[in-house]
N, CA, C and O of each residue as an XYZ file, in Angstrom:
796
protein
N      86.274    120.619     89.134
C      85.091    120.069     88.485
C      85.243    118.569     88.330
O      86.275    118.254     87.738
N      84.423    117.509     88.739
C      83.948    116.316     88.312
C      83.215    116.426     86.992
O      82.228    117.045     86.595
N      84.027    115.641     86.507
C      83.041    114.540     85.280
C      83.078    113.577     85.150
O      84.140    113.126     84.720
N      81.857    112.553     85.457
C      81.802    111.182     85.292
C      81.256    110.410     84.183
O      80.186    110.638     83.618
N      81.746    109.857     84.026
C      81.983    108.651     82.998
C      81.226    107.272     83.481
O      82.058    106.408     83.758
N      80.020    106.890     83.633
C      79.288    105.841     84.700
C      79.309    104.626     83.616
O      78.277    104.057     83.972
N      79.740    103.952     82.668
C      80.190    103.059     81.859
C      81.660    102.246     82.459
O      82.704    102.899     82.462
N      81.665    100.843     82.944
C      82.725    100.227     83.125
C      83.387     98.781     82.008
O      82.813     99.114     80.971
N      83.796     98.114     81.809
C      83.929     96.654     81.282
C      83.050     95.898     82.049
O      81.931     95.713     81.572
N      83.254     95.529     82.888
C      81.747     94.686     84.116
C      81.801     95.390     85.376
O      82.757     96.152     85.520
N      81.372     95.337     85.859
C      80.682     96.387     86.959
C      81.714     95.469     88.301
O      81.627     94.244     88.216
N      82.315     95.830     89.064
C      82.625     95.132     90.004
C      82.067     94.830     91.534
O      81.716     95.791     92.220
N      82.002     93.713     91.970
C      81.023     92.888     93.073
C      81.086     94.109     94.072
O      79.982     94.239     94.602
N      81.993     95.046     94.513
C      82.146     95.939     95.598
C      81.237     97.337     95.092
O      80.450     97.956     95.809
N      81.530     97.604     93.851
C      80.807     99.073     93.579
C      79.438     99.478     93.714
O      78.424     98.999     93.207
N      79.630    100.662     94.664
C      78.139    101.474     94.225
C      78.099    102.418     93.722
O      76.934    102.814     93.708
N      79.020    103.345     93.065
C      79.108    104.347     92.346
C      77.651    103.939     91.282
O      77.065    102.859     91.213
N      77.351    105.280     90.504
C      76.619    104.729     89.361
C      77.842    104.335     88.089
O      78.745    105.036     87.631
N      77.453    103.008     87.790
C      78.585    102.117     86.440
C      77.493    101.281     85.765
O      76.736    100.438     86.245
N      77.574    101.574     84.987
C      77.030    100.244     84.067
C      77.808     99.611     83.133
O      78.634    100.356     82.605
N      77.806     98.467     82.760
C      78.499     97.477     82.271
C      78.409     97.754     81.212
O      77.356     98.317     80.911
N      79.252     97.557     80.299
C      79.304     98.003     78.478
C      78.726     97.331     77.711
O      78.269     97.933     76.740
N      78.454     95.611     77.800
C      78.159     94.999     77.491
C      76.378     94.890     77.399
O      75.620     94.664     76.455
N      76.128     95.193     78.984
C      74.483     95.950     78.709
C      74.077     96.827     78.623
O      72.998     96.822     78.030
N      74.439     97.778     78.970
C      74.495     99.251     78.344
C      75.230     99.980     77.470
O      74.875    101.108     77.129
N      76.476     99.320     76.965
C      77.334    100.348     76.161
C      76.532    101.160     75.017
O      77.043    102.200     74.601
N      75.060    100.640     74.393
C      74.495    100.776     73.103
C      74.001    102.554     73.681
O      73.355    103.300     72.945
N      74.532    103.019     75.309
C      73.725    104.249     75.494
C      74.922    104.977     75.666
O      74.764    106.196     75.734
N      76.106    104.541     75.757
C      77.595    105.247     75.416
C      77.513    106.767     75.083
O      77.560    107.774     75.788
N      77.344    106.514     73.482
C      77.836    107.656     72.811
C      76.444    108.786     73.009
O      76.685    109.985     72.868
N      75.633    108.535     73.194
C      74.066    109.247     74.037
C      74.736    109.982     74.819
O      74.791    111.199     74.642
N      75.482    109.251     76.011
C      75.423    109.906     76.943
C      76.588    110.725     76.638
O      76.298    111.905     76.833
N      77.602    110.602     76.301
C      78.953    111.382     76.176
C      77.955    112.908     75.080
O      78.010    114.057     75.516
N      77.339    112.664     74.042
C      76.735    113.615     73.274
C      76.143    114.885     74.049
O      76.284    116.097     73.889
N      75.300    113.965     75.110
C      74.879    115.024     76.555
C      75.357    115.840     76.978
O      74.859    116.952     77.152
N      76.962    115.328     77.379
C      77.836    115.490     78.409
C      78.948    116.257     77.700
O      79.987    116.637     78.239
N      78.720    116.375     76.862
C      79.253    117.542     75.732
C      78.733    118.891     75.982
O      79.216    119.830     76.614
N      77.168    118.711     75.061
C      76.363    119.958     75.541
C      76.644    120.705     76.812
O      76.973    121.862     77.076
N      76.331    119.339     77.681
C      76.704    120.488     79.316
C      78.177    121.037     79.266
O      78.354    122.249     79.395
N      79.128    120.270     79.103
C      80.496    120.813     79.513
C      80.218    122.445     78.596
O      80.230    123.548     79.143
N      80.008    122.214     77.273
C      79.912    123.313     76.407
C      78.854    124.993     77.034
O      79.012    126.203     76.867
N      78.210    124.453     77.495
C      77.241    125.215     78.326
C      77.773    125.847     79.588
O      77.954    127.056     79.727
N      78.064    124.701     80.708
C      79.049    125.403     81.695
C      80.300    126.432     81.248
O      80.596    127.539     81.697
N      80.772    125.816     80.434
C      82.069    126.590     79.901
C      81.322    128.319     79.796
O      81.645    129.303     80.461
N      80.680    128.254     79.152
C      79.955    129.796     78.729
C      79.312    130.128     79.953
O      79.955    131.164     80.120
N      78.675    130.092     80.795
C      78.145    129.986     82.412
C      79.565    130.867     83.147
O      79.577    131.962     83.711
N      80.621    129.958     82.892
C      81.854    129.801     83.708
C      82.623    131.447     83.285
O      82.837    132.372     84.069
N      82.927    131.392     81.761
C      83.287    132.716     80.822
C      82.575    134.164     81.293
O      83.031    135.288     81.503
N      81.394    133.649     81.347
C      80.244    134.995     81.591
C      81.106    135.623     83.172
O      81.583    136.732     83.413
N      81.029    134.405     83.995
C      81.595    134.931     85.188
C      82.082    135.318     85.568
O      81.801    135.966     86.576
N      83.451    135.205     84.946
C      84.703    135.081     85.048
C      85.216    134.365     85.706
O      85.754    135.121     86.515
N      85.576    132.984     86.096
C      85.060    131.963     87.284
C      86.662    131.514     86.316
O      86.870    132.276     85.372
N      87.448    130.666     86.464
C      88.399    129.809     86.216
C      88.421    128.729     86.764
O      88.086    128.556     87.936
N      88.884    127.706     85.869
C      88.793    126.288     86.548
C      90.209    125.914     86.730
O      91.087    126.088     85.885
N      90.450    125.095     88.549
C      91.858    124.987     88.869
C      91.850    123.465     88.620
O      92.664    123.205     87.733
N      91.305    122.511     89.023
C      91.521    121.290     88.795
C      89.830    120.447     87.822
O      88.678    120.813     88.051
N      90.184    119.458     86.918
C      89.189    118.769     86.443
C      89.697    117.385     86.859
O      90.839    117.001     86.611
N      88.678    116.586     87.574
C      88.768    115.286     87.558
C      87.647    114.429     87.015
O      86.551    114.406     87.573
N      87.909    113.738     85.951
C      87.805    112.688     84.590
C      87.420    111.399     85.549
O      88.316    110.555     85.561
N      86.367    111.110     86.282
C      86.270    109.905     86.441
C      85.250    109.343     86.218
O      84.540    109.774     85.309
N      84.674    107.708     87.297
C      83.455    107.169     86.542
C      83.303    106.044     87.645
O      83.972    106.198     88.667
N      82.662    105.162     87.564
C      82.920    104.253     86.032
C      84.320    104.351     85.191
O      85.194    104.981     85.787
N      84.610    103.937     84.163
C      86.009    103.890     83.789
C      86.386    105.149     82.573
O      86.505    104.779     81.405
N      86.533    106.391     82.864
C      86.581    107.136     81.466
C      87.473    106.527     80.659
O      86.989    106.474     79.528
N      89.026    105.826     80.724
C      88.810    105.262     79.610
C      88.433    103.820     78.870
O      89.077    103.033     78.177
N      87.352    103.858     79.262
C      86.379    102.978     78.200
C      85.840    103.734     76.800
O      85.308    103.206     75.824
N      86.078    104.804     76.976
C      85.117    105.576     75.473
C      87.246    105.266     74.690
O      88.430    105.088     74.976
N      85.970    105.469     73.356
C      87.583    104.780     72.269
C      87.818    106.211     72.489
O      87.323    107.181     73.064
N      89.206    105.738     71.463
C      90.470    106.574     71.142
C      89.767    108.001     70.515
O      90.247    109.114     70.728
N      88.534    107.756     69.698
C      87.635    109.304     69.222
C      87.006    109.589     70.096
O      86.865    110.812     70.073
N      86.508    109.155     70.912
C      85.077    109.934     71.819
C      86.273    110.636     72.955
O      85.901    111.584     73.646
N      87.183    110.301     73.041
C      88.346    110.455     74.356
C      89.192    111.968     73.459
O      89.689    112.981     73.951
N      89.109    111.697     72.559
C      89.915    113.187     72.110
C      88.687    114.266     71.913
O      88.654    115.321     72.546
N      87.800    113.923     71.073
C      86.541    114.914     71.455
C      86.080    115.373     73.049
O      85.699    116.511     73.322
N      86.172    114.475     73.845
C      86.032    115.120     75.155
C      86.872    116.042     75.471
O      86.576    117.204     75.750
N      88.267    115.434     75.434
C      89.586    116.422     76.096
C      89.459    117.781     75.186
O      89.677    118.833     75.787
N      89.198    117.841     74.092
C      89.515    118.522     72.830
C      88.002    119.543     73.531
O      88.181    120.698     73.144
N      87.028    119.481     74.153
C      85.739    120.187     74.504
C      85.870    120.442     75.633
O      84.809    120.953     75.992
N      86.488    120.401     76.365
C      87.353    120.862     77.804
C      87.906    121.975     77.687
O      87.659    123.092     78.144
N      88.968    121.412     76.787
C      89.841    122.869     76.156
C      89.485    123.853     75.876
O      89.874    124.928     76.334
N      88.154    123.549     74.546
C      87.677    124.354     74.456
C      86.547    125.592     75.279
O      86.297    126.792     75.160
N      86.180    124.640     75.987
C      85.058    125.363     77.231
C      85.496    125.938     78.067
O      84.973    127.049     77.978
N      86.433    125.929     79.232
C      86.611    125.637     80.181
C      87.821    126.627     80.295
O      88.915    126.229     79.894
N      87.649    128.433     81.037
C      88.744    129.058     81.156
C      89.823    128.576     82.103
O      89.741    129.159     83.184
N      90.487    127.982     82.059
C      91.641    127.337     83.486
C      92.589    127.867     83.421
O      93.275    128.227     82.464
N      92.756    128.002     85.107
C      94.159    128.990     85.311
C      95.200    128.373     84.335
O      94.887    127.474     83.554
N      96.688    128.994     84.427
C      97.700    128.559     83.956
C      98.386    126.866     84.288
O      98.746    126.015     83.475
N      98.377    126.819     86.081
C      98.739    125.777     86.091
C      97.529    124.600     87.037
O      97.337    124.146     88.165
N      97.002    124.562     85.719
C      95.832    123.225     85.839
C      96.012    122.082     86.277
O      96.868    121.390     85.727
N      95.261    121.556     87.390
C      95.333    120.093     86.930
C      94.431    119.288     86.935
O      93.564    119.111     87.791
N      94.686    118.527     85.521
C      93.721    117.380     84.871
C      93.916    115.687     85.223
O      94.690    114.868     84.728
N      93.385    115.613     85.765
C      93.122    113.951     86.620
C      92.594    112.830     85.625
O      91.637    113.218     84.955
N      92.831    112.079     85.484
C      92.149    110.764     84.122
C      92.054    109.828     85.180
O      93.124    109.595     85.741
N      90.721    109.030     85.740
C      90.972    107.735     86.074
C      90.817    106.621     85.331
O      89.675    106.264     85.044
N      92.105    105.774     84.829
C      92.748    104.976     83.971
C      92.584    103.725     84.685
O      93.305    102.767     84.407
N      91.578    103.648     85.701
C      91.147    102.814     86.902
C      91.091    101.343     86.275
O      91.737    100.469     86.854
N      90.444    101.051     85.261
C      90.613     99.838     84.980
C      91.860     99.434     83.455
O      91.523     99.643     82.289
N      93.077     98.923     83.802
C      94.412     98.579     83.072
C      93.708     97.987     81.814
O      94.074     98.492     80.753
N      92.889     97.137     81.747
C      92.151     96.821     80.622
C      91.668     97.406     79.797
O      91.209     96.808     78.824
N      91.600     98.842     79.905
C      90.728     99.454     79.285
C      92.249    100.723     78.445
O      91.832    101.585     77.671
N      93.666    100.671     78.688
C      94.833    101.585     78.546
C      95.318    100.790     77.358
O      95.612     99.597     77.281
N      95.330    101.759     76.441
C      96.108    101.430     75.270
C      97.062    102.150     75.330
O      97.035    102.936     76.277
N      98.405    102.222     74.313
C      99.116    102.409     74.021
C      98.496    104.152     73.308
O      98.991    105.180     73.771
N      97.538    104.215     72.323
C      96.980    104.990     71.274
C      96.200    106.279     72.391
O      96.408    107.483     72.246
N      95.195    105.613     73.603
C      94.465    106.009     74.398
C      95.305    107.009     75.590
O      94.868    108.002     76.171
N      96.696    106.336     75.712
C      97.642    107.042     76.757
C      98.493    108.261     75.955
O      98.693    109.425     76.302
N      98.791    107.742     75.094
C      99.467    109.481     73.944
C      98.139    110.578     74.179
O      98.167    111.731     74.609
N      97.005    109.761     73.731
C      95.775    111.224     73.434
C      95.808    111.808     74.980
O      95.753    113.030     75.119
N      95.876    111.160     75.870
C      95.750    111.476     77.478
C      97.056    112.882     77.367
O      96.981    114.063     77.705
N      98.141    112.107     76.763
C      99.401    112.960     77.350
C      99.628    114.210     76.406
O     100.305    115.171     76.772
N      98.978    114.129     75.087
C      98.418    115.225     74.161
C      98.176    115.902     74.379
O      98.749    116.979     74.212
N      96.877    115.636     75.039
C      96.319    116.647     76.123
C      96.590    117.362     77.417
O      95.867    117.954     78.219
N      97.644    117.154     77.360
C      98.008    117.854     78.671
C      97.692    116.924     80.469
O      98.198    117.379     81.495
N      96.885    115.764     80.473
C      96.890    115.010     81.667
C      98.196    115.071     82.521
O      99.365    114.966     82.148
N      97.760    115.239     83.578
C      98.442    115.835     84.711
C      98.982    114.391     86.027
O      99.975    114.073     86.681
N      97.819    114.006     85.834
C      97.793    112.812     86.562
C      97.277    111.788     86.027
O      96.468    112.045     85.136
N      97.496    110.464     86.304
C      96.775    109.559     85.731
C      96.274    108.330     86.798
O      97.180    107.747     87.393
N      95.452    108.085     86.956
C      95.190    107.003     88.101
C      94.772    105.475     87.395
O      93.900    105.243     86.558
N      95.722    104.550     88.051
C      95.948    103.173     87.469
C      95.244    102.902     88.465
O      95.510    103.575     89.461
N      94.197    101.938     88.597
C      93.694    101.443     90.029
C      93.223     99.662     90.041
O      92.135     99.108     89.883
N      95.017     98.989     90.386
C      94.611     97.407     90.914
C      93.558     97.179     91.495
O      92.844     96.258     91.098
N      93.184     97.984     92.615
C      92.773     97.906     93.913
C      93.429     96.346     94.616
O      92.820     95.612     95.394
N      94.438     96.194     94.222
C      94.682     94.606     94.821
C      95.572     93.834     93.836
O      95.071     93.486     92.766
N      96.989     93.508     94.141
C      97.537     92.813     93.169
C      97.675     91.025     93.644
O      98.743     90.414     93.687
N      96.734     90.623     93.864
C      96.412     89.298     94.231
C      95.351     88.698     93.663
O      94.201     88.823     94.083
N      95.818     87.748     92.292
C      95.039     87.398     91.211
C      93.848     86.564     91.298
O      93.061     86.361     90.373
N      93.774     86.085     92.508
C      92.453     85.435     92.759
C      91.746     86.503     93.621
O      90.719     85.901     93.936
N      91.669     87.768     94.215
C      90.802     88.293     94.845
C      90.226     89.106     93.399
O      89.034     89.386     93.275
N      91.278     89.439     92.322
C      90.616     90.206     91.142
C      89.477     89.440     90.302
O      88.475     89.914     89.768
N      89.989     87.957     90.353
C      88.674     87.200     89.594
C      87.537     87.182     90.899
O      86.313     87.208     90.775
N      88.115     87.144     91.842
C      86.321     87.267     92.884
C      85.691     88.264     92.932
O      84.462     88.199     92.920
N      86.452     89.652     93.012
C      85.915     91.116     93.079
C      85.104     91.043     91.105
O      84.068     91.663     90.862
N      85.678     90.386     90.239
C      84.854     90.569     88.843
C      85.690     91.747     88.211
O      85.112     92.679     87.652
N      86.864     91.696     88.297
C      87.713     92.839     87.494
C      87.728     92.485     86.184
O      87.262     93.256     85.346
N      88.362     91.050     85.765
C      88.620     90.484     84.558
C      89.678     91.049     83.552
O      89.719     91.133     82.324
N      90.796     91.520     84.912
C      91.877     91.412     84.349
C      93.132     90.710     85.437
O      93.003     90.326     86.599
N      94.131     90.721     84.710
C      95.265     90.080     85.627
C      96.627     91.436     86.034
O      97.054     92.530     85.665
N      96.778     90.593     86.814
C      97.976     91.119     87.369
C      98.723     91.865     86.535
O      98.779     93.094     86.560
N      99.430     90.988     85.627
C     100.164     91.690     84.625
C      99.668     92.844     83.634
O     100.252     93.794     83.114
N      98.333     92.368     83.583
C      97.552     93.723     83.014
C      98.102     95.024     83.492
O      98.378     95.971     82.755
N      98.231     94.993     84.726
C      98.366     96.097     86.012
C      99.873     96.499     85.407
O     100.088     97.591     84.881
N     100.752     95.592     85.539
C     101.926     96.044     85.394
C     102.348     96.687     83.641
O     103.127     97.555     83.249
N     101.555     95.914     83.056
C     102.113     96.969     81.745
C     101.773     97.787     81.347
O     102.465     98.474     80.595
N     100.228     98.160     81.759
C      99.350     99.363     81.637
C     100.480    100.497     82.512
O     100.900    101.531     81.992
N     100.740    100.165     83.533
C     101.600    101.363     84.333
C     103.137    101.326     83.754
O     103.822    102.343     83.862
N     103.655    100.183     83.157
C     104.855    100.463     82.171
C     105.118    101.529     81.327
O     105.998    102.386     81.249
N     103.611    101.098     80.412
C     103.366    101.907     79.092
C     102.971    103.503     79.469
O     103.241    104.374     78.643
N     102.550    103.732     80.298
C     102.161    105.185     80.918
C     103.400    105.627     81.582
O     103.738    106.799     81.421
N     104.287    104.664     82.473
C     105.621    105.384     82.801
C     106.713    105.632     81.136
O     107.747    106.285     80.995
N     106.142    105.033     80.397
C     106.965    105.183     79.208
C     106.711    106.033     78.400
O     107.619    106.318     77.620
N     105.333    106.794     78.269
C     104.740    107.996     77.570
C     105.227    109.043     78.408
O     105.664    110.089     77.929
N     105.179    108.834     79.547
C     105.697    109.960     80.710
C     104.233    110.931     81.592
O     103.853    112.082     81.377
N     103.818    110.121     82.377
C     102.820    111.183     82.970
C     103.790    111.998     83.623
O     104.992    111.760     83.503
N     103.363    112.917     84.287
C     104.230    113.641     85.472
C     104.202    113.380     87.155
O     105.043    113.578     88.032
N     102.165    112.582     87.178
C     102.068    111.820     88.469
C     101.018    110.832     87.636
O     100.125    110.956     86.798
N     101.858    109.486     88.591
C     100.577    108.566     88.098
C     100.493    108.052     89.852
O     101.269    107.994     90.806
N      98.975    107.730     89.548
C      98.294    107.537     91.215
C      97.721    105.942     91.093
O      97.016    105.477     90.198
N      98.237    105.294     92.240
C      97.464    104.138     92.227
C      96.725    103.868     93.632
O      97.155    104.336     94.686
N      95.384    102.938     93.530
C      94.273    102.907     94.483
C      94.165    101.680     94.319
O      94.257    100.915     93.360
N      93.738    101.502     96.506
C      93.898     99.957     96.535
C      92.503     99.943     97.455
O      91.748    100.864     97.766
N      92.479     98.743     97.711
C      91.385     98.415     98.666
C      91.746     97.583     99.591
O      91.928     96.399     99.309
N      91.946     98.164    101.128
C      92.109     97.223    101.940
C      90.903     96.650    102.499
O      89.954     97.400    102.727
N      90.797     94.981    102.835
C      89.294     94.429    103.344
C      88.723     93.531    101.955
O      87.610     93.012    101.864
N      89.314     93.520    101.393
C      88.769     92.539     99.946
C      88.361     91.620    100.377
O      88.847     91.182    101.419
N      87.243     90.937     99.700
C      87.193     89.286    100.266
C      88.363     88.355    100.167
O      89.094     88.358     99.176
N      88.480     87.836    100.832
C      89.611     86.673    101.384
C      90.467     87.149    101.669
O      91.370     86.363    101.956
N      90.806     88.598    101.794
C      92.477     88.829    101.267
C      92.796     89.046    103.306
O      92.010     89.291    104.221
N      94.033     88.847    103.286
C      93.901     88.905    104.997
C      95.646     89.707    105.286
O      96.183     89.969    104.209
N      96.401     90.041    106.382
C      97.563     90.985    105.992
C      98.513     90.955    105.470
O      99.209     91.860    105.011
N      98.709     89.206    105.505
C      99.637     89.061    104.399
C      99.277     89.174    103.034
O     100.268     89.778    102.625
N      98.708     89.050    102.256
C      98.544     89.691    101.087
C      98.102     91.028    101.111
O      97.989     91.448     99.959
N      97.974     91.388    101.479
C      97.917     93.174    101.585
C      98.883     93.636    101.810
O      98.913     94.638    101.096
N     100.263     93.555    102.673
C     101.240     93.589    102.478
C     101.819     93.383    101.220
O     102.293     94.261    100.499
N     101.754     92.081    100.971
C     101.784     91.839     99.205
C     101.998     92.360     98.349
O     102.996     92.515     97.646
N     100.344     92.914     98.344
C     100.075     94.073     97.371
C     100.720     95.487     97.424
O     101.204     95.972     96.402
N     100.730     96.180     98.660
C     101.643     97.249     99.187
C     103.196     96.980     98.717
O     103.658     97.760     97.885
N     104.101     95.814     99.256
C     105.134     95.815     98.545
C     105.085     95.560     96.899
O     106.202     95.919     96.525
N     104.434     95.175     95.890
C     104.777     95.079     94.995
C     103.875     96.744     94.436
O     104.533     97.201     93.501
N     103.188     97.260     94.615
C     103.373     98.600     94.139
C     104.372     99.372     94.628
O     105.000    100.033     93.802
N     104.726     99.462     95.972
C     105.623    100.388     96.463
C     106.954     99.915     95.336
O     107.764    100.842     95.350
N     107.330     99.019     94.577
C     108.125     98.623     93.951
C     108.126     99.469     92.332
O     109.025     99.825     91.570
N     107.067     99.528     92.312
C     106.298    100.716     91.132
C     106.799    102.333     90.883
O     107.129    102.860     89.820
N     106.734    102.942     92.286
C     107.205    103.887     92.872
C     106.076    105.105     91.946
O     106.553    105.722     90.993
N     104.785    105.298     92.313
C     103.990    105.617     91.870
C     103.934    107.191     92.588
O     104.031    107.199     93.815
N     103.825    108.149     92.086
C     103.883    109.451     92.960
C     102.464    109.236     94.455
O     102.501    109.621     95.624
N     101.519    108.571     93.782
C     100.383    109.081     94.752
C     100.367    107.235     95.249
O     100.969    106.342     94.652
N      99.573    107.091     96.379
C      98.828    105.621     96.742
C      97.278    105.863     97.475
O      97.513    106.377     98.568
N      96.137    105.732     97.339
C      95.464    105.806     97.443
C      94.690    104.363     98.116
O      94.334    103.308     97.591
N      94.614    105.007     99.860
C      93.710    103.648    100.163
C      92.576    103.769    100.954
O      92.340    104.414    101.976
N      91.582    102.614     99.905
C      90.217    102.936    100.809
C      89.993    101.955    101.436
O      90.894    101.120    101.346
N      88.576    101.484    102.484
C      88.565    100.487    103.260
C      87.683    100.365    102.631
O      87.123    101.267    102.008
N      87.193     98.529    102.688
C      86.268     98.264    102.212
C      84.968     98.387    102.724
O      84.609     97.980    103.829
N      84.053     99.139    101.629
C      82.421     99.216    102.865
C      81.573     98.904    101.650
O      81.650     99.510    100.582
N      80.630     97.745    101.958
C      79.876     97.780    101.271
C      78.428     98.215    101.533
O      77.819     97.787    102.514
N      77.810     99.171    100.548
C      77.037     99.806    100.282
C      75.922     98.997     99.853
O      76.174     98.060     99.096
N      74.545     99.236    100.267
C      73.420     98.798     99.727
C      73.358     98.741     98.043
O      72.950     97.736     97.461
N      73.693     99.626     97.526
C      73.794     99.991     96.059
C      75.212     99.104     95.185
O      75.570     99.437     94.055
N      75.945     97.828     96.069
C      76.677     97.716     95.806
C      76.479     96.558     94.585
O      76.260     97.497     93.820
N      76.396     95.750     93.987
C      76.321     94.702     93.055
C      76.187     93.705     93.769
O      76.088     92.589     93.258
């Protein structure tokens, strides 16, 4: 099962997913998570009636964690509750933007049972992140995945983007050696395509 989370910090120059920026939309946040309750709560009973079990949930968006430290345990906490899943589940978080990983936000993740966690640079080359509109840094990257190797996921996944503006093979290399330095269970790479729907 997908669940998306279409709320980011700023929307980035490449995306067409549906995201909206927090800043102009966040005031429809907790609306939409209220929604997205009901349904999970609904499917869950749909799912029960069936007898249907759920093997994997993936948590993405836009950035799921952007909702605070309460709206993030009420979700996980309505999962649980809904949602018959086999024994050995797995639960996916994309933790996609480092800016958005607390210290408080990564315990409730690992509370819950998160299985995986996806950190996503897309690029550790600090001037393609201020052109792409990330509005975070490098080091962001690295302590967000510190602090999560230090809570202990069991896999954490990171996603890159090859084709960025400016970036050419030597910095992509770059970027490849300084995660491969990380030693991240998963690497995830997409090419860059931009989409009509893109920003």
């Amino acid at each position: 099962l997908y669940i998306g989370i279409p709320f980011c910090p700023t929307r980035c120059h490449y995306c067409s997913f549906p995201s909206f920026s927090l800043k102009k939309w966040g005031h429809l946040l907790e609306d939409y998570l209220q929604g997205l309750l009901r349904e999970i709560k609904t499917l869950g009973l749909v799912l029960k009636e069936k007898r249907v079990k759920v093997q994997n949930v993936y948590l993405g968006g836009g950035t799921p964690t952007i909702l605070s430290e309460r709206q993030l345990e009420v979700l996980l906490e309505m999962l649980e509750d809904s949602f018959p899943f086999i024994q050995e589940r797995e639960l996916t978080v994309e933790g996609g933007r480092p800016d958005t990983l607390t210290r408080e936000k990564l315990q409730i993740l690992k509370e819950h049972q998160v299985t995986r966690l996806s950190i996503n640079p897309q690029t550790m080359h600090e001037k393609t992140l201020v052109a792409i509109g990330r509005q975070h840094t490098v080091q962001a990257i690295l302590e967000a995945y510190g602090l999560a190797r230090e809570i202990g996921f069991p896999v954490i996944n990171m996603d890159l983007i090859v084709g960025l503006p400016g970036e050419d093979s030597f910095i992509l290399r770059k970027t490849l050696t300084e995660v491969l330095k990380l030693k991240p269970e998963n690497i995830t790479l997409h090419a860059l395509a931009m989409k009509r729907a893109a920003y």
